[in-house]
N, C-alpha and C positions, 0 to 999 in steps of 0.2 A: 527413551531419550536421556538429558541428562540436566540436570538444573539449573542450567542458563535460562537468563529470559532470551524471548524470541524477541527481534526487531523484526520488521515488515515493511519495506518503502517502497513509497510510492511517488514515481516520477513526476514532472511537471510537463505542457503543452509541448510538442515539437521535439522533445526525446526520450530518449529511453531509461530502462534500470543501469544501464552502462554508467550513466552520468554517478553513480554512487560508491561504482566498486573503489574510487580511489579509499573512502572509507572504510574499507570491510579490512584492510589490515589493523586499522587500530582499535577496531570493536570485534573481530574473531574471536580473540579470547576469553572474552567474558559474556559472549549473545549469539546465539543461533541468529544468522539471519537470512531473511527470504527477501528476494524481490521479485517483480511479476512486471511484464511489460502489459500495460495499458491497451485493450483494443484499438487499434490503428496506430501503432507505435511500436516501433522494434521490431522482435520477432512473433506481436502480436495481430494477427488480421483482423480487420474491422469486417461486421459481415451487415451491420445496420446500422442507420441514424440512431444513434443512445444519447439517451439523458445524464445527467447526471445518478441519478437513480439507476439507471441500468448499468453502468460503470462503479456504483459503490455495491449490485448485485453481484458484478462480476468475482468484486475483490473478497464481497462473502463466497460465492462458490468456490475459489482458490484459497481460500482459508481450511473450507471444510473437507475438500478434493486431498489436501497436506495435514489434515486433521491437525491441524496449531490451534492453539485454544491459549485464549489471554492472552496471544501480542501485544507491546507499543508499536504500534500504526506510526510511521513519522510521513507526513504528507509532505513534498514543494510545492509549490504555485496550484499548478491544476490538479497536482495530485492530494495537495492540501486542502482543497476543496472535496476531492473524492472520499476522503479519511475523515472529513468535519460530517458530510451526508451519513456514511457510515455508521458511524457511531451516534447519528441519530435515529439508522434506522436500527441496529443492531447494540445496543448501550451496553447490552453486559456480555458483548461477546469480545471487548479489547481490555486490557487490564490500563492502556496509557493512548494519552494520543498529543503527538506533538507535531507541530504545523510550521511550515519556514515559510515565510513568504506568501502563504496562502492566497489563495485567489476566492472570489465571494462566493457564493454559496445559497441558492435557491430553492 
């Protein structure tokens, strides 16, 4: 790869990673970034009732499936919630984590 840091965002309740691309012109050049549509959101399909916990599973299995290693995680609302679970379940697999508007977190 090449020595950018990786971003990684993560939507909020009711849409998608769509919501972010306006951003990805002014951080391409200096950040790999990924995003991932949220189970039941986008062009992701929801296949079960998930917890919060099974939603910040998700977002580790799509970590490791892209082998990124030490992203900033930036969370919105519900995805801000997903990205705070995270990194409590997973602490030293993000190098940053940064929350807009986060939603609470159980």
């Amino acid at each position: 790869m090449n020595d950018k840091k990786t971003l990684v965002f993560l939507h909020g309740w009711g849409v998608s990673s769509e919501i972010f691309k306006p951003l990805y012109y002014f951080l391409k050049d200096e950040f790999n970034i990924y995003d991932l549509d949220l189970p039941g959101f986008g062009q992701t399909p929801i296949e079960k009732p998930m917890t919060l916990k099974d939603y910040a599973d998700f977002v580790h299995k799509f970590l490791k499936d892209n082998k990124i290693e030490q992203p900033i995680i930036i969370g919105h609302s519900f995805g801000g919630a997903v990205a705070a679970k995270f990194s409590l379940l997973y602490p030293n697999e993000i190098s940053k984590l940064i929350l807009v508007s986060a939603s609470d977190i159980r």
